[in-house]
PDB file of N, CA, C and O in Angstrom:
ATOM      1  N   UNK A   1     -18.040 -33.225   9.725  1.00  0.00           N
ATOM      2  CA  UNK A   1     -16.855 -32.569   9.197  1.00  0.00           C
ATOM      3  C   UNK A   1     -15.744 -32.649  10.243  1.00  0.00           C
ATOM      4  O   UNK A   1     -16.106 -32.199  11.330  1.00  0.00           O
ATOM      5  N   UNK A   2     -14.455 -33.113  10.204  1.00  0.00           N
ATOM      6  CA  UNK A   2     -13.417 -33.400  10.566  1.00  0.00           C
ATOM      7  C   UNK A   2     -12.562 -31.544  11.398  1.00  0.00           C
ATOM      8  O   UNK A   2     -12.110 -30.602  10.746  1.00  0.00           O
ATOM      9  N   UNK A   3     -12.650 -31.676  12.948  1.00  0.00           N
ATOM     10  CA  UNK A   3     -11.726 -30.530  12.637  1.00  0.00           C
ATOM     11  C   UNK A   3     -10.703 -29.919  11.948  1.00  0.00           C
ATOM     12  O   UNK A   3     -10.552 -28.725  11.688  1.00  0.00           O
ATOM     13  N   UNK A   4      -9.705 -31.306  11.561  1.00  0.00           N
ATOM     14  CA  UNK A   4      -8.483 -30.753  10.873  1.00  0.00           C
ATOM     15  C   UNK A   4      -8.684 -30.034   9.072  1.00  0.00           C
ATOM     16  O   UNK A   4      -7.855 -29.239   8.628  1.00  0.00           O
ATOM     17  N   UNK A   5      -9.692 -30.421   8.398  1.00  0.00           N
ATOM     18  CA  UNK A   5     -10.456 -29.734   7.286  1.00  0.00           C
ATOM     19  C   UNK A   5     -11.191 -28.343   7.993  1.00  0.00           C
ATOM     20  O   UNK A   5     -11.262 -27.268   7.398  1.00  0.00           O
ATOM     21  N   UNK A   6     -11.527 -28.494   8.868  1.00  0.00           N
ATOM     22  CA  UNK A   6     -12.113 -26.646   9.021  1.00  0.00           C
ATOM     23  C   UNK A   6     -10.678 -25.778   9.591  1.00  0.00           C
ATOM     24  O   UNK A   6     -10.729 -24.563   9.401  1.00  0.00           O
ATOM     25  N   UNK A   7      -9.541 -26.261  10.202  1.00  0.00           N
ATOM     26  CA  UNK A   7      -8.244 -25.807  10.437  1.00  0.00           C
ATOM     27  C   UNK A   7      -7.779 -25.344   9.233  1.00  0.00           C
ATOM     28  O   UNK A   7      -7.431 -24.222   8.863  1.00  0.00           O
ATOM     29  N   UNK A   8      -7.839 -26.452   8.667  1.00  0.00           N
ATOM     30  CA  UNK A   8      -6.629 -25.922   7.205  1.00  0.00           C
ATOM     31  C   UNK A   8      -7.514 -25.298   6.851  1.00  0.00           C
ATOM     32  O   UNK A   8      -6.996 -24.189   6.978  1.00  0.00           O
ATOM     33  N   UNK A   9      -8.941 -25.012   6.318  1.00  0.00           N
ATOM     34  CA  UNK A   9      -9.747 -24.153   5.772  1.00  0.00           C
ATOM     35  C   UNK A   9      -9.058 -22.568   6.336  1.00  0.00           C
ATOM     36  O   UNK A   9      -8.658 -21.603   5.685  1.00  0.00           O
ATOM     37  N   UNK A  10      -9.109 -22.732   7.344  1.00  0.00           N
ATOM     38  CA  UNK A  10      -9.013 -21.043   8.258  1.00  0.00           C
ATOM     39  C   UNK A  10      -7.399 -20.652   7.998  1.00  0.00           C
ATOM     40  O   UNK A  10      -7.042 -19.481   7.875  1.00  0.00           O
ATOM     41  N   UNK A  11      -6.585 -21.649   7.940  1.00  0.00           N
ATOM     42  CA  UNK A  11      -5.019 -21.530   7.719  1.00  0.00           C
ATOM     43  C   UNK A  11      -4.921 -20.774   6.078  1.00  0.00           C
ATOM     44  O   UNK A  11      -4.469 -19.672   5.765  1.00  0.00           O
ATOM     45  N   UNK A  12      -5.350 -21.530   5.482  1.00  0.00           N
ATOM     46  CA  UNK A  12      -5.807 -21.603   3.671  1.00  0.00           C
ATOM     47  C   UNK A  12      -6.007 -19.676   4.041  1.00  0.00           C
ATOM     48  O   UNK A  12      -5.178 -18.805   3.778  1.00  0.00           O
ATOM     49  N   UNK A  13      -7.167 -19.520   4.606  1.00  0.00           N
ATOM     50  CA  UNK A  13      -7.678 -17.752   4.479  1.00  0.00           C
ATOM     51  C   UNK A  13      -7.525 -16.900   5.034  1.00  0.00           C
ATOM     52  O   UNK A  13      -8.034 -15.781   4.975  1.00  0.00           O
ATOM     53  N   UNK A  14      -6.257 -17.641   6.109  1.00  0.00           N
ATOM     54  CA  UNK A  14      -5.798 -16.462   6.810  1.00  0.00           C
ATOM     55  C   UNK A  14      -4.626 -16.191   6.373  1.00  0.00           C
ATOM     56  O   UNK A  14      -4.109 -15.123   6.701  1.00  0.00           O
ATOM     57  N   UNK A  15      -3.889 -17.179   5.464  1.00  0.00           N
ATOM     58  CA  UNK A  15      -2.785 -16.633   4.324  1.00  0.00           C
ATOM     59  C   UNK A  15      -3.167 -15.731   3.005  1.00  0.00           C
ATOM     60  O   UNK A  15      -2.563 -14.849   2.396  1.00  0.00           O
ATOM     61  N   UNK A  16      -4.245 -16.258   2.872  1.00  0.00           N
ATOM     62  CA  UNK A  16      -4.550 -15.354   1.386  1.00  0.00           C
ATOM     63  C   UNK A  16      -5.142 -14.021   1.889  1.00  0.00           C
ATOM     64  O   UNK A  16      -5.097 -13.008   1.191  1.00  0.00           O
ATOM     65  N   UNK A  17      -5.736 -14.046   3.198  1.00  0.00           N
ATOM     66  CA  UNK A  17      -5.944 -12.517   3.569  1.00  0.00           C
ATOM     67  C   UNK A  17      -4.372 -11.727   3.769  1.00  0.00           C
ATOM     68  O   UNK A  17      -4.287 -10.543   3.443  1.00  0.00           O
ATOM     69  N   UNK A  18      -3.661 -12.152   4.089  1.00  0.00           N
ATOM     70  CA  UNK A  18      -2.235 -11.512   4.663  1.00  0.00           C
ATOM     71  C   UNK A  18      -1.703 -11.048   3.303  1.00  0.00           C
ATOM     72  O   UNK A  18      -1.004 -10.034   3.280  1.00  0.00           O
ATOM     73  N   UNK A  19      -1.997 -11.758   2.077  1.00  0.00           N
ATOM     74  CA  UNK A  19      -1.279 -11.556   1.008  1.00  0.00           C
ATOM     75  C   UNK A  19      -1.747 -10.414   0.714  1.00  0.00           C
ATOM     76  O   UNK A  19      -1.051  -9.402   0.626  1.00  0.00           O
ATOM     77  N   UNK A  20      -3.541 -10.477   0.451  1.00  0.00           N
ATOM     78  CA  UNK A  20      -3.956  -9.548   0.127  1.00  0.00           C
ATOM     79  C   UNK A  20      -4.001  -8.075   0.657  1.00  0.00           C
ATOM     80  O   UNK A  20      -4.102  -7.051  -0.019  1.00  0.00           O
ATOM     81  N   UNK A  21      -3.881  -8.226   2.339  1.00  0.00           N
ATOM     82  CA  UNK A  21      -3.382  -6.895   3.204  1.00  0.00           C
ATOM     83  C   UNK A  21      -1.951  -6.737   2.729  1.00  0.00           C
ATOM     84  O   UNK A  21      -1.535  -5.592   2.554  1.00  0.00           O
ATOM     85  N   UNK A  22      -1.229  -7.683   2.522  1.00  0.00           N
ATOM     86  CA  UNK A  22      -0.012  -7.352   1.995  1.00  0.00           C
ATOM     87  C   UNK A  22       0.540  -6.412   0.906  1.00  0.00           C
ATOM     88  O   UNK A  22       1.427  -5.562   0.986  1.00  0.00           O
ATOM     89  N   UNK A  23      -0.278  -6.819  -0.203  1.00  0.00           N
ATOM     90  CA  UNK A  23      -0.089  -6.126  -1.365  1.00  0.00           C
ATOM     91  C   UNK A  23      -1.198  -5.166  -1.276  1.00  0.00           C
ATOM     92  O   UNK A  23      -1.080  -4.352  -2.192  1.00  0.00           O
ATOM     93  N   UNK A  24      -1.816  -5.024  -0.838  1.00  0.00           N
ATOM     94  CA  UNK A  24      -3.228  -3.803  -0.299  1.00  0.00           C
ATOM     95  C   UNK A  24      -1.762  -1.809   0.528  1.00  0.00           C
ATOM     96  O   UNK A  24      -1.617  -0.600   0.347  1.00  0.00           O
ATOM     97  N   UNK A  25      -1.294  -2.778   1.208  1.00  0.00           N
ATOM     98  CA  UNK A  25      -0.165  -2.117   2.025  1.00  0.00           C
ATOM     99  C   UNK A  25       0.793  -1.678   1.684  1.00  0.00           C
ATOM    100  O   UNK A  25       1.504  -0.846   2.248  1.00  0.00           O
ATOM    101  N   UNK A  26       0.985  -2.444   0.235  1.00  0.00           N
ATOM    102  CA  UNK A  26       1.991  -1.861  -0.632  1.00  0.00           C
ATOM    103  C   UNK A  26       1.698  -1.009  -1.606  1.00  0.00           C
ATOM    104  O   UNK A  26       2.594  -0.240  -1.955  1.00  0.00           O
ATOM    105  N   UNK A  27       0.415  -0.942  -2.257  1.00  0.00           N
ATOM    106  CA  UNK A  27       0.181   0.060  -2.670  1.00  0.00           C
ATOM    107  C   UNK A  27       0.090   0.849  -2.535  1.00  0.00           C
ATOM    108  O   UNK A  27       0.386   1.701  -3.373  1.00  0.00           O
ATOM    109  N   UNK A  28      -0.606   1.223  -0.840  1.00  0.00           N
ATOM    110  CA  UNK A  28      -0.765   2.299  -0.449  1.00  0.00           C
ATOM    111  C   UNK A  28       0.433   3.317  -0.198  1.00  0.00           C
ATOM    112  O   UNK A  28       0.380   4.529  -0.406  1.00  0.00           O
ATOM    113  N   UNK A  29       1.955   2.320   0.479  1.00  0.00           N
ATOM    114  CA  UNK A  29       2.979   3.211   0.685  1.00  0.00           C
ATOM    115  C   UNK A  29       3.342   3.619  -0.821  1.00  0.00           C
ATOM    116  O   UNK A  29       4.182   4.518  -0.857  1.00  0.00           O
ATOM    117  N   UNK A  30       3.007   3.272  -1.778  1.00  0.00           N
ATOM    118  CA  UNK A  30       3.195   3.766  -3.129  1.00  0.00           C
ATOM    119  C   UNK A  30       2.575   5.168  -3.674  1.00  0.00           C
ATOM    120  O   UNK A  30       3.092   6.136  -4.231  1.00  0.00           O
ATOM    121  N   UNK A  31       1.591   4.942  -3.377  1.00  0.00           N
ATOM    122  CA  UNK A  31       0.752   5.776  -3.047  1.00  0.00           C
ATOM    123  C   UNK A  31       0.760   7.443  -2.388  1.00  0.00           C
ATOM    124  O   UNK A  31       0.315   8.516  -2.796  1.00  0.00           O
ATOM    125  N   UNK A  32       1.537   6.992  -1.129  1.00  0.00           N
ATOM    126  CA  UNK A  32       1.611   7.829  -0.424  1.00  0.00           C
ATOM    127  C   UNK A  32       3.452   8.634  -1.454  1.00  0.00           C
ATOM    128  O   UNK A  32       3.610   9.826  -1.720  1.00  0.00           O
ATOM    129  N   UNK A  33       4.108   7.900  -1.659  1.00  0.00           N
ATOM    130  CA  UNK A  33       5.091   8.078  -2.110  1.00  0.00           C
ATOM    131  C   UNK A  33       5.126   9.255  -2.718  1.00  0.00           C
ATOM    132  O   UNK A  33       5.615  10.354  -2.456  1.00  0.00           O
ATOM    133  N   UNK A  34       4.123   8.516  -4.119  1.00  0.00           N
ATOM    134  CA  UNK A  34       4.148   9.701  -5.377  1.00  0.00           C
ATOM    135  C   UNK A  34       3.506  10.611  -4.650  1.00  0.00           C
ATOM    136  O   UNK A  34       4.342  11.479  -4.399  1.00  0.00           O
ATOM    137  N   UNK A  35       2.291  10.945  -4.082  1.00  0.00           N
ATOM    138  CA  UNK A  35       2.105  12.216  -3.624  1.00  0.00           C
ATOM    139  C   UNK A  35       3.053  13.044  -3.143  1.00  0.00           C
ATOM    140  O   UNK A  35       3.323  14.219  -3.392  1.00  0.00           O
ATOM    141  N   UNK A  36       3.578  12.135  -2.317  1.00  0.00           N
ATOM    142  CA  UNK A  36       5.058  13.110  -1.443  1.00  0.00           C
ATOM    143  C   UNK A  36       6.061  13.986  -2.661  1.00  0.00           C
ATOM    144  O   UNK A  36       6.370  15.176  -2.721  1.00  0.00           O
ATOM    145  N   UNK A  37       6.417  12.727  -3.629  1.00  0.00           N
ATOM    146  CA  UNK A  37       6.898  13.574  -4.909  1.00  0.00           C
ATOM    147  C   UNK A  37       6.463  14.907  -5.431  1.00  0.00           C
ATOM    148  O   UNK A  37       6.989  16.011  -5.570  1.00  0.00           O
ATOM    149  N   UNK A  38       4.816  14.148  -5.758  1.00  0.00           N
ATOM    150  CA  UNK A  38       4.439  15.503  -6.217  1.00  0.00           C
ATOM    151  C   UNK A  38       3.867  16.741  -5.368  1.00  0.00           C
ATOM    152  O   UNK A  38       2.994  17.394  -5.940  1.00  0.00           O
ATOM    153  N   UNK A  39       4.222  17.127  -4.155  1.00  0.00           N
ATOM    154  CA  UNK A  39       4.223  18.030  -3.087  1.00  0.00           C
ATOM    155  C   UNK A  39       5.609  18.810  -3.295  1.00  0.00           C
ATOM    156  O   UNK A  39       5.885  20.005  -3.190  1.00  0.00           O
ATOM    157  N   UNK A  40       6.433  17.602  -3.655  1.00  0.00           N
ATOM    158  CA  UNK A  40       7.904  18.261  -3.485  1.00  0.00           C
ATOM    159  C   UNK A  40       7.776  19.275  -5.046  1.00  0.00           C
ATOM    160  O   UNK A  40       7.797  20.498  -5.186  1.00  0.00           O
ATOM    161  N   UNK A  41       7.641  18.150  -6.072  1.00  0.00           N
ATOM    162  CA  UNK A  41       8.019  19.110  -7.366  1.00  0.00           C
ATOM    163  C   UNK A  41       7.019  20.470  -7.600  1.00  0.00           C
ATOM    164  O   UNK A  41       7.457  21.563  -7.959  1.00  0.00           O
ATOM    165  N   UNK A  42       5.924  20.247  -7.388  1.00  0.00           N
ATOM    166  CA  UNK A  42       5.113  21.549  -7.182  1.00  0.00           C
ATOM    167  C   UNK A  42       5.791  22.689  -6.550  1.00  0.00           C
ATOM    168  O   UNK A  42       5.996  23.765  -7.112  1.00  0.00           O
ATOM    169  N   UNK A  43       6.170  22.352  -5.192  1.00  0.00           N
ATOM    170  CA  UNK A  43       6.841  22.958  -4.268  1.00  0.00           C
ATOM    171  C   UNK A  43       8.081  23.837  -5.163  1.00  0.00           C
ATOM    172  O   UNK A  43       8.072  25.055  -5.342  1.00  0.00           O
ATOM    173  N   UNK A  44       9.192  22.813  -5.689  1.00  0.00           N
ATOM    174  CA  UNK A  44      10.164  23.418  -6.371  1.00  0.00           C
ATOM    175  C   UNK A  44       9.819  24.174  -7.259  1.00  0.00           C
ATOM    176  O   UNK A  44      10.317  25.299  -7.227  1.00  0.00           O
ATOM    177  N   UNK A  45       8.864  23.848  -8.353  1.00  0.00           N
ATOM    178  CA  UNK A  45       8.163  24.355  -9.347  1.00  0.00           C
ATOM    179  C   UNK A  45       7.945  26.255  -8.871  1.00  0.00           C
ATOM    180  O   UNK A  45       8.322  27.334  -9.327  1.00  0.00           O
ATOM    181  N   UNK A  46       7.014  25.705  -7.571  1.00  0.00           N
ATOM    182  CA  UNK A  46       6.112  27.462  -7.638  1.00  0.00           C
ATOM    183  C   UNK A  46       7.345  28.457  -6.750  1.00  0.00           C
ATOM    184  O   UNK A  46       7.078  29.637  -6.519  1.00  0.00           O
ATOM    185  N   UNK A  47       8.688  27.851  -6.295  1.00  0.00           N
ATOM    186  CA  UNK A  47       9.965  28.404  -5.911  1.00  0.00           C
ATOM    187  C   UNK A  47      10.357  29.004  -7.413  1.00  0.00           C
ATOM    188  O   UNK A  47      10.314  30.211  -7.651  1.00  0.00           O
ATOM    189  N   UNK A  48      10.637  28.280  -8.125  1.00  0.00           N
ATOM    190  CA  UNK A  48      11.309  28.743  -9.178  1.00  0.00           C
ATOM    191  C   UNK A  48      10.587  29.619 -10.310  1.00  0.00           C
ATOM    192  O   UNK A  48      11.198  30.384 -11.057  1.00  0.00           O
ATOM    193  N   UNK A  49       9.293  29.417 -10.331  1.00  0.00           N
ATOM    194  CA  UNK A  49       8.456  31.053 -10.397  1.00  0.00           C
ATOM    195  C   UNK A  49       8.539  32.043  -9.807  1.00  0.00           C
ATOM    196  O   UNK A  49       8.600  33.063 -10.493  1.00  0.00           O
ATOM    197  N   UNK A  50       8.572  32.162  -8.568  1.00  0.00           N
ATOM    198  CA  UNK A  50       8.775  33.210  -7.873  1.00  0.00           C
ATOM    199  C   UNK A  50      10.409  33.712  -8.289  1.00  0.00           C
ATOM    200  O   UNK A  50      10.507  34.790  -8.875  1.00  0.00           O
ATOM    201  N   UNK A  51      11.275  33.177  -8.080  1.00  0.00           N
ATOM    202  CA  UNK A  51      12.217  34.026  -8.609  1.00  0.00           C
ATOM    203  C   UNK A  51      12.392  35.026  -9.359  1.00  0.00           C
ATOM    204  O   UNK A  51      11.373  35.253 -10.011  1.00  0.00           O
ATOM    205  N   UNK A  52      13.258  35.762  -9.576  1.00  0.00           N
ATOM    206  CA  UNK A  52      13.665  37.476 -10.507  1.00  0.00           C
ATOM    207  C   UNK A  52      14.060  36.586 -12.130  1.00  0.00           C
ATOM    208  O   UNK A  52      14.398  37.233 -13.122  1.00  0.00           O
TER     209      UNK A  52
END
């Protein structure tokens, strides 16, 4: 087997891993997002119960 075929092999999967940490990474700040939302609206929510 030719080094330059086991190169591009490792090139080939070390892009499709990046994609996949990529979009792995983006979900998560998504993720983290809506929670933050819903911390906030709860938050406002059990404020505006408490009120008179």
């Amino acid at each position: 087997m030719d080094k330059s075929y086991i190169l591009k092999g490792l090139s080939l999967l070390a892009a499709g891993a990046g994609i996949v940490l990529n979009m792995l990474n983006g979900f998560i700040d998504d993720k983290k997002m809506e929670q933050k939302i819903e911390e906030k609206v709860n938050e406002a929510l059990s404020k505006r119960e408490q009120e008179p």
